[in-house]
KOLDODREN-378823 format. One line per 5 residues: number of its first residue (from 0); their letters; for each residue x, y, z of N, C-alpha, C. Coordinates in Angstrom, 2 decimals, padded with zeros to 5 digits. Atoms other than C-alpha are relative to their C-alpha. Layout:
# KOLDODREN-378823
NUM) a) X/Y/Z/X/Y/Z/X/Y/Z; ... $
//
This chain:
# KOLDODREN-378823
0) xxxxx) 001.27/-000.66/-000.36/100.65/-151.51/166.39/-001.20/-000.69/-000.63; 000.93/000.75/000.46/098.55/-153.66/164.41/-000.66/-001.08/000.35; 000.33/001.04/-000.44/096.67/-156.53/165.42/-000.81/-001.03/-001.05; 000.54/001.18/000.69/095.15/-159.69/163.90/-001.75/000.06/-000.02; 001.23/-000.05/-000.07/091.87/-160.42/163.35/-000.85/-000.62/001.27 $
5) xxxxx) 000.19/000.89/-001.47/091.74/-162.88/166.42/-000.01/000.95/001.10; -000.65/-001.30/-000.82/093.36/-159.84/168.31/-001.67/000.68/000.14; 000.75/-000.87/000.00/090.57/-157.56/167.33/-001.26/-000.67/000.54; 000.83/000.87/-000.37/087.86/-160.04/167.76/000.21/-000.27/001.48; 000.38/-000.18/-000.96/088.61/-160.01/171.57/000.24/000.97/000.65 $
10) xxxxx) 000.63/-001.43/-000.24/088.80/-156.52/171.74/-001.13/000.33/-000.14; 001.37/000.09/000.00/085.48/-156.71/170.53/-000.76/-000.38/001.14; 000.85/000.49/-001.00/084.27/-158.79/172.82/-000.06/000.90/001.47; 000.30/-000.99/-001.33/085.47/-156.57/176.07/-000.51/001.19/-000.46; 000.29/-001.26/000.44/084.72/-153.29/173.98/-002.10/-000.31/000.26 $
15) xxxxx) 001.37/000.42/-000.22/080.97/-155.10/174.14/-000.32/000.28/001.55; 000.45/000.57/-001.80/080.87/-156.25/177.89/000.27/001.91/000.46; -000.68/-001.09/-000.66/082.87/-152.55/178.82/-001.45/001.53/-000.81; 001.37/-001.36/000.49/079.84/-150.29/176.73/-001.18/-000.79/000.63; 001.38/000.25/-001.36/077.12/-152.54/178.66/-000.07/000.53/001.09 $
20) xxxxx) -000.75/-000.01/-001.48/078.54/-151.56/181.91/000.12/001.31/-000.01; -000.38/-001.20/000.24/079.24/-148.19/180.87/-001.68/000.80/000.38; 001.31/-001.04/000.22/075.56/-147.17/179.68/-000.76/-000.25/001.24; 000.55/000.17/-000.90/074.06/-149.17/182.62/-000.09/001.07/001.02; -000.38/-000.78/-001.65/076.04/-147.31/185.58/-000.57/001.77/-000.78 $
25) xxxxx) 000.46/-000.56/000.16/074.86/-144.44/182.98/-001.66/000.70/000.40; 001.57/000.05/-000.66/071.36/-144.60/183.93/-000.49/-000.13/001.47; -000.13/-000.21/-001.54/072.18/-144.24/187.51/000.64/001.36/000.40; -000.92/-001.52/-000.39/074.00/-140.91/187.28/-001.55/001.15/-000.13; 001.24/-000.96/-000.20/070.49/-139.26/188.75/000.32/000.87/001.00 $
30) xxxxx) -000.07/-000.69/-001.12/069.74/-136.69/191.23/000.30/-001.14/001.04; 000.24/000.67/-001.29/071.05/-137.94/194.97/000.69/-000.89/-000.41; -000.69/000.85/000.35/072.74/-140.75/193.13/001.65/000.22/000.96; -001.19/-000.34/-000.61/076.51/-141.07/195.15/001.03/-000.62/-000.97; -000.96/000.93/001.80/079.56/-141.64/192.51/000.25/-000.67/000.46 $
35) xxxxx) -000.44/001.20/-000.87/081.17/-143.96/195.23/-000.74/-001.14/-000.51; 001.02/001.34/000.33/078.29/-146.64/194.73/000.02/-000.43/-001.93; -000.19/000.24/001.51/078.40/-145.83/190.73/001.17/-000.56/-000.06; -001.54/000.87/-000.02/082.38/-146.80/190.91/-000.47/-001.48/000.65; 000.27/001.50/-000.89/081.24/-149.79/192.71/-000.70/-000.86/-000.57 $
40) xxxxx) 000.77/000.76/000.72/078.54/-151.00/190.70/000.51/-000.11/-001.66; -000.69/000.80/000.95/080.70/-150.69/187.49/000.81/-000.62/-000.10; -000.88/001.00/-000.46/083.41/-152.61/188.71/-000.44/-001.40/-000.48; 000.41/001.45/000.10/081.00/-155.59/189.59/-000.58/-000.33/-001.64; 000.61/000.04/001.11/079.00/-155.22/185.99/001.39/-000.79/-000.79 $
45) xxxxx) -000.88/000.23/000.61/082.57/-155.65/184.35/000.34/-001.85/000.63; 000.13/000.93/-000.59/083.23/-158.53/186.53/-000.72/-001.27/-000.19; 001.00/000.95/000.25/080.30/-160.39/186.27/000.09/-000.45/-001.43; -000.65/000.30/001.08/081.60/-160.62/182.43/000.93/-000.62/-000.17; -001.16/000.95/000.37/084.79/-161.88/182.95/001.22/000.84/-000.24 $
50) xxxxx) -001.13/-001.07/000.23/086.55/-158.32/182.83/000.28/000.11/001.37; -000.18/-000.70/-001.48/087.96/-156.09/185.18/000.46/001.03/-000.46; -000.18/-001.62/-000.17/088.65/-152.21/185.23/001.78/000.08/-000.24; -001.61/-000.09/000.79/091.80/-151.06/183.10/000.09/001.37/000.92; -000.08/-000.70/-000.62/091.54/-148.11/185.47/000.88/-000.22/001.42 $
55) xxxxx) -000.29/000.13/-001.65/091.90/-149.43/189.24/001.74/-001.00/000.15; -001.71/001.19/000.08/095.67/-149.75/190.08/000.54/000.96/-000.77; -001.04/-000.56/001.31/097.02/-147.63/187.08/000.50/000.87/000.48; -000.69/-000.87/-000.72/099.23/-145.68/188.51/-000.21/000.84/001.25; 000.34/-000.32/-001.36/098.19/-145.57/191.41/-001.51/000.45/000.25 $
60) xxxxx) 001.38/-000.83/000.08/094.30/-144.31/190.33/-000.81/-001.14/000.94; 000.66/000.84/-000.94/091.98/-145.31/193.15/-001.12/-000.61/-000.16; 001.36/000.24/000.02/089.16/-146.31/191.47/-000.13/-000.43/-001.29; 000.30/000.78/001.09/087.93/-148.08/188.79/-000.67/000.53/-001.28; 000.83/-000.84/001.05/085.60/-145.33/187.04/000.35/001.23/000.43 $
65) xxxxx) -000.77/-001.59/-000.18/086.69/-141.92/186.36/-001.73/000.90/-000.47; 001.04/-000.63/-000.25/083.80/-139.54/187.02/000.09/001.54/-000.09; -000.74/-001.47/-000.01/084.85/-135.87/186.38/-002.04/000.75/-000.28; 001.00/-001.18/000.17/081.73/-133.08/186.79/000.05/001.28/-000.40; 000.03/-000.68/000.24/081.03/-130.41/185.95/001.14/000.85/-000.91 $
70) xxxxx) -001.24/-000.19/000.19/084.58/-128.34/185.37/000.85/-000.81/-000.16; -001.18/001.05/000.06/086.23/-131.27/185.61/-000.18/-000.91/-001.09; 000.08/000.42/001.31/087.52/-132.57/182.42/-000.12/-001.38/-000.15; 000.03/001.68/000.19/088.64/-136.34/183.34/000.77/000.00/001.10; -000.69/001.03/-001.01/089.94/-138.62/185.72/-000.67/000.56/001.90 $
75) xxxxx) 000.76/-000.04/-000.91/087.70/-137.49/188.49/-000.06/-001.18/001.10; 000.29/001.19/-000.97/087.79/-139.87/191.66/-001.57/000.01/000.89; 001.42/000.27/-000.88/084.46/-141.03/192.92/-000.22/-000.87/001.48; -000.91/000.56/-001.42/084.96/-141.08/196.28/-001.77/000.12/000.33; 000.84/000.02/-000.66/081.96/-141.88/198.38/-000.65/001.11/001.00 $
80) xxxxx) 000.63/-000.92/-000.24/079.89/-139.29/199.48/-000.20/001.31/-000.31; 000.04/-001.58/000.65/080.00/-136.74/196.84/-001.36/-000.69/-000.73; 000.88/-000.06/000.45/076.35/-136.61/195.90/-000.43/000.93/-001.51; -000.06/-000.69/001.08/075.09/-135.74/192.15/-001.19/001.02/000.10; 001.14/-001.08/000.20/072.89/-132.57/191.68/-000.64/000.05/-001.20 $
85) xxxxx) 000.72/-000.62/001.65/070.13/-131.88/189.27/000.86/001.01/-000.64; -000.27/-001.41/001.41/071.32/-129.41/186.48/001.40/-000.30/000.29; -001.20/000.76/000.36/074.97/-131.73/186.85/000.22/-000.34/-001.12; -000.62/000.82/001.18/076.87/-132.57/183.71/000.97/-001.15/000.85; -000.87/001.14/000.05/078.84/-135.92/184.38/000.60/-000.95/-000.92 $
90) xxxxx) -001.19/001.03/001.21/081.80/-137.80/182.11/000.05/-000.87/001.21; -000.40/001.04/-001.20/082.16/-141.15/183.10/000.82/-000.78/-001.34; -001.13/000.96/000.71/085.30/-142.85/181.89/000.25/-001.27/000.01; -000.58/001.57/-000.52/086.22/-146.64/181.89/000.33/-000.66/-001.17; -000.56/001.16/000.84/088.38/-148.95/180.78/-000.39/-001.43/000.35 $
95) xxxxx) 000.58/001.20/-000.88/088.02/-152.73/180.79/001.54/-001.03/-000.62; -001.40/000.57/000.32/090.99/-155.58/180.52/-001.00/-001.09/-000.19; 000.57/001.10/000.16/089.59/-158.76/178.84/000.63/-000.72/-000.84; -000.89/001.02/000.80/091.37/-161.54/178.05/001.57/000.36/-000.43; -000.96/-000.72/000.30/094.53/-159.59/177.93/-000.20/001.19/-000.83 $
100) xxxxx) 000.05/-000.80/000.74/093.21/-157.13/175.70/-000.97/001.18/000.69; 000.71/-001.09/-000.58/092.08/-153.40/176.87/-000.86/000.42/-001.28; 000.74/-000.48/001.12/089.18/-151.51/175.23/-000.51/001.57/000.97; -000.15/-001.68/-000.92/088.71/-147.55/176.73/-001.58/000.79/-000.87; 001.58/-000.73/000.87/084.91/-145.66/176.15/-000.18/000.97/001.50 $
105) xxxxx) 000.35/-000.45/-001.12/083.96/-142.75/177.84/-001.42/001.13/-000.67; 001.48/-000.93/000.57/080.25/-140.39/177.56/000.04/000.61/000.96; 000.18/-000.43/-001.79/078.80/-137.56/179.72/-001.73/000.40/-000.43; 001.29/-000.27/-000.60/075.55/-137.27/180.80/-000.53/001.48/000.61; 000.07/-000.77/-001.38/073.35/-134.86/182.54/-000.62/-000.79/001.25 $
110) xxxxx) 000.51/001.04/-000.48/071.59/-135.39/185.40/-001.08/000.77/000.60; 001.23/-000.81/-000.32/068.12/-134.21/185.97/-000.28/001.49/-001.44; 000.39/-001.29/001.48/066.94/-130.84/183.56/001.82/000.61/000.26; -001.08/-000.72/000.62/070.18/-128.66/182.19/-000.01/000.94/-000.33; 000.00/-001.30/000.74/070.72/-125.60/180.58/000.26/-000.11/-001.40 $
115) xxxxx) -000.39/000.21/001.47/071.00/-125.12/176.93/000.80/-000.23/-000.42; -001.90/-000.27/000.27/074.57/-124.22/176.83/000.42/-001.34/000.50; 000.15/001.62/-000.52/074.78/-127.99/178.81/000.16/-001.15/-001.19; 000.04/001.47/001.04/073.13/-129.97/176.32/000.73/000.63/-001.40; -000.66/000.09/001.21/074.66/-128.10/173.51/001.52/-000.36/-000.16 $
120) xxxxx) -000.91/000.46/-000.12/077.84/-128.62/174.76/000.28/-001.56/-000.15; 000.17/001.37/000.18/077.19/-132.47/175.18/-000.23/-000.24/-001.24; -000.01/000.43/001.21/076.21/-132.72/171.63/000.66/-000.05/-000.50; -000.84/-000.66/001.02/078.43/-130.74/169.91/001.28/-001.42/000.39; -001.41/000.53/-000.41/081.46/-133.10/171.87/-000.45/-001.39/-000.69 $
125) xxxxx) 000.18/001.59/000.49/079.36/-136.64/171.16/000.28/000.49/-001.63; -000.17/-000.69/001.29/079.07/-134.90/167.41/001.35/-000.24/-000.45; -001.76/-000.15/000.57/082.95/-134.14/167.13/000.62/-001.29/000.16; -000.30/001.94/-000.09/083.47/-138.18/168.47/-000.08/-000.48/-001.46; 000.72/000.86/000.98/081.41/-139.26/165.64/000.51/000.52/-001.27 $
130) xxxxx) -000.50/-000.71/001.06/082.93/-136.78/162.94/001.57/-000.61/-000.05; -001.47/000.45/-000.08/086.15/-137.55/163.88/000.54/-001.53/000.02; -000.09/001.47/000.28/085.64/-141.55/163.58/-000.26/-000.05/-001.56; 000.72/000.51/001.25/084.30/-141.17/160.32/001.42/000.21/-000.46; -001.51/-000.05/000.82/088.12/-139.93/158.92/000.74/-001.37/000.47 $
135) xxxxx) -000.82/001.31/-000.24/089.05/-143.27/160.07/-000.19/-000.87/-000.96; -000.23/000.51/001.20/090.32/-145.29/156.93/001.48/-000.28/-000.42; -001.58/000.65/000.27/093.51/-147.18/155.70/000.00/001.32/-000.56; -000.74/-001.11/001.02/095.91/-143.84/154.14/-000.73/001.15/000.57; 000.01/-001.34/-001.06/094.15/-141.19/156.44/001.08/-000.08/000.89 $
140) xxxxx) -000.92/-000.20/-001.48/096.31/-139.86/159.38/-000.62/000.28/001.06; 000.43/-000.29/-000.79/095.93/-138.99/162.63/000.20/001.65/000.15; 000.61/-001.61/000.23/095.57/-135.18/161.85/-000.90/000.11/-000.35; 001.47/000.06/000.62/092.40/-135.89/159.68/-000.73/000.15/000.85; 000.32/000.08/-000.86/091.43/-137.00/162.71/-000.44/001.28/000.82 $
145) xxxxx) 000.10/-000.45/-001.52/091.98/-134.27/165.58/-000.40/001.10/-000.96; 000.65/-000.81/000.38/091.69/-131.62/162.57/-001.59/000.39/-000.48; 001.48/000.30/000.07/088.11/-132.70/161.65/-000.84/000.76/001.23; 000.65/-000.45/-000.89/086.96/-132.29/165.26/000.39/001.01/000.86; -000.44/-001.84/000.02/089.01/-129.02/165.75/-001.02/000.99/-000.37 $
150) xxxxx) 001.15/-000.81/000.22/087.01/-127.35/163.69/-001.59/-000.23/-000.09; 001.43/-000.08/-000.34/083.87/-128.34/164.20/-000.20/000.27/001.59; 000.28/-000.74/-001.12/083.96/-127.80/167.72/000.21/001.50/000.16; -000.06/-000.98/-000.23/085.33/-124.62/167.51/-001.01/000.79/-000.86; 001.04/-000.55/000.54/082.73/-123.41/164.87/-001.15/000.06/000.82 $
155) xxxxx) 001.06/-000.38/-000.98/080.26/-124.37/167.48/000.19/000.63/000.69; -000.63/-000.12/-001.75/082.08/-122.16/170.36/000.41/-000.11/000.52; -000.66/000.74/-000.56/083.97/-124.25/171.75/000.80/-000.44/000.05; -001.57/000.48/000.11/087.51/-125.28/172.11/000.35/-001.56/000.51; -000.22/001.71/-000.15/088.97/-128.84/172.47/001.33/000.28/001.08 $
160) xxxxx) -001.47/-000.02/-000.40/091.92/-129.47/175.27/001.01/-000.65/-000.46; -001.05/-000.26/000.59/095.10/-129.34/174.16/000.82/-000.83/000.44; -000.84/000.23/-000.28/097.07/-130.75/176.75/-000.43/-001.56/000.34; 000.29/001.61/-000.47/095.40/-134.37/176.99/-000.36/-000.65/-001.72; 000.30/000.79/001.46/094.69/-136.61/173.84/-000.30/-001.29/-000.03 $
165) xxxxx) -000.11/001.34/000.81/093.68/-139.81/172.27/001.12/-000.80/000.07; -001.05/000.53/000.47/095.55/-142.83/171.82/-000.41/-001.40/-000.12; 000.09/001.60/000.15/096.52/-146.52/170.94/-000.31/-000.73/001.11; 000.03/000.55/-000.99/095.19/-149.09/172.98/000.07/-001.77/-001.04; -000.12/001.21/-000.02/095.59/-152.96/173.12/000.45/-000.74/000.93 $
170) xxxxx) -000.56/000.69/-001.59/097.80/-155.15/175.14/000.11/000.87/001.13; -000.50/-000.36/-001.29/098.43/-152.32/176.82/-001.64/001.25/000.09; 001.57/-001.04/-000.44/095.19/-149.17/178.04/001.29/001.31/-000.61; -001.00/-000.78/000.82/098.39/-146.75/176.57/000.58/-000.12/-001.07; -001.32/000.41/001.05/100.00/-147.36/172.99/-000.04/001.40/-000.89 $
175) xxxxx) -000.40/-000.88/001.45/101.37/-145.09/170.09/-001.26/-000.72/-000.65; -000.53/-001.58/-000.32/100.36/-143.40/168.60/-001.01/000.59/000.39; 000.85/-001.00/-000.59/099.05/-140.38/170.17/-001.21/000.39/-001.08; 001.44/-000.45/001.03/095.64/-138.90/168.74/-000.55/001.19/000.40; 000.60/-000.92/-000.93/095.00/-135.47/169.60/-001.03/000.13/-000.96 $
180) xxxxx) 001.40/-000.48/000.55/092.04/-133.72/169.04/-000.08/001.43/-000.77; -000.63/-001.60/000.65/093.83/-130.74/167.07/000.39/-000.50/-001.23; -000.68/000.24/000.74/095.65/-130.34/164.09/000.00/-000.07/-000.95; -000.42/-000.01/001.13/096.48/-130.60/160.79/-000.60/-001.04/-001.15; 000.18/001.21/001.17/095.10/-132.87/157.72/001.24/-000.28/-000.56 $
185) xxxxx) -000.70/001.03/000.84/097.31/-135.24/156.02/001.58/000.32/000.91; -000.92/000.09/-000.66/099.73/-134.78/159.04/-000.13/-000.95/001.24; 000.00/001.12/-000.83/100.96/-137.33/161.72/000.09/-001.67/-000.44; -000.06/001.40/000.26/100.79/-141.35/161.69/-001.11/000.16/-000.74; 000.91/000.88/001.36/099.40/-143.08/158.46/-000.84/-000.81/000.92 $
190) xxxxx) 000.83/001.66/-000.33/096.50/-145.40/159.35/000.06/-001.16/-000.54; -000.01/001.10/000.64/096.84/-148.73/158.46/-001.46/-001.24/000.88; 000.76/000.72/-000.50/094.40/-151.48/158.61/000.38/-000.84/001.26; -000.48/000.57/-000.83/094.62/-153.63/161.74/000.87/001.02/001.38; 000.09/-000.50/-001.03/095.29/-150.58/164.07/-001.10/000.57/001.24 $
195) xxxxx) 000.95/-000.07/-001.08/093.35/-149.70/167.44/000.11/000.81/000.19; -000.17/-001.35/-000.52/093.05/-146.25/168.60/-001.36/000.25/000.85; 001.36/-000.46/-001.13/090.80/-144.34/171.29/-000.16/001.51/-000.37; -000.11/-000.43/000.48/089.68/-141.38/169.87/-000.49/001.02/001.20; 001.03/-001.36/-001.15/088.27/-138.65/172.59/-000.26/001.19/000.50 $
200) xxxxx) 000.13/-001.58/000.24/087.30/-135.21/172.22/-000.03/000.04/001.68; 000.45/-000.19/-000.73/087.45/-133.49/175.32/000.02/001.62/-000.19; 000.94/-000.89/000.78/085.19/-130.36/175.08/000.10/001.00/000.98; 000.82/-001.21/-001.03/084.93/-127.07/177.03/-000.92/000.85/-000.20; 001.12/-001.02/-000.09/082.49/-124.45/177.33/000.58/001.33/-000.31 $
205) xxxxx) -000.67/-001.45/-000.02/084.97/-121.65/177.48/001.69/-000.16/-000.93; -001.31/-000.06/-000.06/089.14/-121.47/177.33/000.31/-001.43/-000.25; -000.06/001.64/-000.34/090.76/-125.07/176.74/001.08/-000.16/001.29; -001.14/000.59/-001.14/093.62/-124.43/179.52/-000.75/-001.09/000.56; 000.73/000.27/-001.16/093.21/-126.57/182.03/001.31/-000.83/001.61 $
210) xxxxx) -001.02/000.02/-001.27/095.16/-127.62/185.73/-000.19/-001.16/000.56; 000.07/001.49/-000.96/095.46/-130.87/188.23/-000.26/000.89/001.01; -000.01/-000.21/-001.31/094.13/-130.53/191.38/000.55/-000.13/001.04; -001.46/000.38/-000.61/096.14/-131.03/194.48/-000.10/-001.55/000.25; 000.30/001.53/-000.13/094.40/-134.91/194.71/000.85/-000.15/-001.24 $
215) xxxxx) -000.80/000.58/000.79/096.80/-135.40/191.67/-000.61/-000.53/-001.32; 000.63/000.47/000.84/094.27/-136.53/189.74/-000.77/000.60/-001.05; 001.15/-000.89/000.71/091.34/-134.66/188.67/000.66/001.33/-000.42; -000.40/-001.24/001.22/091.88/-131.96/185.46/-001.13/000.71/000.31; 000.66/-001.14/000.28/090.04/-129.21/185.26/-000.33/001.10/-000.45 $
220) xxxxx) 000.00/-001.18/000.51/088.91/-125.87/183.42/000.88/000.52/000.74; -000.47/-000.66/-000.34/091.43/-123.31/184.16/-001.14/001.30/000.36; 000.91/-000.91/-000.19/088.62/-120.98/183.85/-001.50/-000.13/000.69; 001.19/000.59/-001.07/085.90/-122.85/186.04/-001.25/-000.39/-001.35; 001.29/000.28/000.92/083.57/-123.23/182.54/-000.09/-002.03/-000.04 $
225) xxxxx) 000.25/001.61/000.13/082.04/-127.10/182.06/000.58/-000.33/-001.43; -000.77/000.63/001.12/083.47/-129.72/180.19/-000.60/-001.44/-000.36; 000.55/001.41/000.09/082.51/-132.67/178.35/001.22/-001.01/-000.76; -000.99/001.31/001.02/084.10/-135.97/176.80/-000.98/-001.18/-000.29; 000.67/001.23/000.30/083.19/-138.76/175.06/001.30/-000.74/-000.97 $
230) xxxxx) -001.00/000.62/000.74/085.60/-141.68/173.33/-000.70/-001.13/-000.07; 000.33/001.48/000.08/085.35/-144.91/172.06/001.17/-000.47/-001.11; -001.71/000.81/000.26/087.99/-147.71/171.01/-000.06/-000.12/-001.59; 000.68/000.32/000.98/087.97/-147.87/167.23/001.24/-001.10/-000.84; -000.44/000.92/000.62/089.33/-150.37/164.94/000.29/000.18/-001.54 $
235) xxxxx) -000.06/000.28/001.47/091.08/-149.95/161.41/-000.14/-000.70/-001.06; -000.09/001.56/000.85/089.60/-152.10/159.10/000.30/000.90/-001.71; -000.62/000.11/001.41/090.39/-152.30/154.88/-000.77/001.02/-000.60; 000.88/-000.72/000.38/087.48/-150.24/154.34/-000.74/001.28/000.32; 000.58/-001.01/-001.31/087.30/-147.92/157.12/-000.23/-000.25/001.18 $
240) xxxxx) 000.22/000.25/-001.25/086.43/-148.28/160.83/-001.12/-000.65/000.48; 000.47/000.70/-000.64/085.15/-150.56/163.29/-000.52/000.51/001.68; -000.06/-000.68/-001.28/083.84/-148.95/166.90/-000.04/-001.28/000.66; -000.23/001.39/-001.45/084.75/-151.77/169.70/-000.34/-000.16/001.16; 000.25/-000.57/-001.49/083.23/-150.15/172.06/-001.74/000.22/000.02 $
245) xx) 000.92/-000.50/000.03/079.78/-150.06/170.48/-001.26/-001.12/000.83; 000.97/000.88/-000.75/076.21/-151.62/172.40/000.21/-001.44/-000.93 $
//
C-alpha cells in the first residue's frame, strides 16, 4: 500500500491537472447550465493534460463525471438534457488516470442563491473533509479519521452515510484500505508513511439511509433530504499529510 516518493510525485502531478479540471467545470455548474456538456467539458480539460477520466468505463459507468443533485449522494450520471436550477446543490465527482497512477477529488457546489440549511450543509461536509485530513499522520488509524468527522458532523445535525466510504487509491481508483467516515479512535489500519487514501465525507441533511436507483447507479437519500460530498486524495508523509489533489 505504500508508495515511493517517485510514485507519489506522479500522483501529484494528476492530483494537480484532475483539481484544475475539477474547479473549472465547477464554475460552470450555473443556472440553465446542462450536466451532459459539464461531463463533456471535463473529460476534454483532463485530456488536454495528458490524463483521462478514472471514471468512464469503470464498471460499466457511462460517463466520465459523476454529478449527483440535490438528494443524490454520488455517482449521478449526467446525461444530456437534465438542466441545473437556481437554489440546486451539485457534487461533482472525478477521477483522473495519469501516467498509470489514479488521483480521486470530489466538491459540491450551489448553483445560483440557496437556502441556509444548503450552505450550512456544504460547509459543515467541506469542514468534516478538512478535520478529518488533519488526523492524518504516521501511527494514527483510520478510525481517527472517520471518528473525527462523525462527530463533528453530527454535532452540527447531520449524519454521515454509512453504507459508502473512503478509500486507497493508486495503481488502481480502488485499494485497501477502506476509510469510512464513522467510527472509532485508535481503531482500524495504522497509517504509515508512504500511503494514499481518499478521504470523503458524504453528508446529509436528514437520515443517512440511503438506496440505488433503478439506473443502477445513482444513490440517494432514503428520505428525499439533500446531500453533500467532498474528498480529496491525500498522501502520508513522515510528518503528517500531503493533499494530491490540491490547486
Amino acid at each position: 500500500m505504500r508508495k515511493t516518493p517517485d510514485e507519489i510525485r506522479l500522483m501529484r502531478e494528476g492530483g494537480k491537472i484532475l483539481a484544475q479540471a475539477l474547479h473549472t467545470v465547477a464554475k460552470l455548474a450555473v443556472p440553465g447550465a446542462d450536466v451532459g456538456e459539464l461531463d463533456e467539458q471535463a473529460i476534454a480539460l483532463l485530456e488536454k493534460q495528458g490524463a483521462k477520466s478514472a471514471f468512464k468505463g469503470y464498471e460499466g459507468f457511462p460517463a466520465g463525471l459523476c454529478v449527483s443533485i440535490n438528494s443524490e449522494v454520488v455517482h449521478g450520471i449526467p446525461v444530456h438534457g437534465r438542466i441545473l436550477k437556481e437554489g440546486d446543490i451539485v457534487g461533482l465527482d472525478f477521477g483522473a488516470l495519469y501516467k498509470g497512477w489514479y488521483t480521486d477529488m470530489a466538491l459540491t457546489v450551489s448553483v445560483g442563491k440557496i437556502g441556509r440549511k444548503e450552505k450550512k450543509l456544504i460547509e459543515v461536509t467541506r469542514e468534516a473533509l478538512e478535520r478529518g485530513i488533519r488526523m492524518v499522520k504516521p501511527g494514527n488509524t483510520i478510525g481517527d479519521i472517520g471518528s473525527t468527522i462523525q462527530k463533528y458532523v453530527e454535532k452540527k445535525g447531520f449524519s454521515v452515510v454509512r453504507s459508502l466510504v473512503g478509500h486507497g487509491i493508486g495503481r488502481h481508483i480502488h485499494e485497501d484500505p477502506q476509510v469510512p467516515n464513522f467510527g472509532a479512535k485508535g481503531t482500524g489500519e495504522r497509517l504509515e508513511a508512504g500511503m494514499t487514501i481518499a478521504i470523503e465525507p458524504m453528508v446529509n441533511a436528514g437520515e443517512y439511509p440511503v438506496r440505488t436507483l433503478d439506473d443502477g447507479w445513482t444513490i440517494v437519500t432514503e428520505d428525499g433530504s439533500r446531500s453533500a460530498h467532498f474528498e480529496h486524495t491525500v498522501a502520508v508523509t513522515e510528518r503528517g499529510y500531503e493533499i494530491l489533489t490540491a490547486l
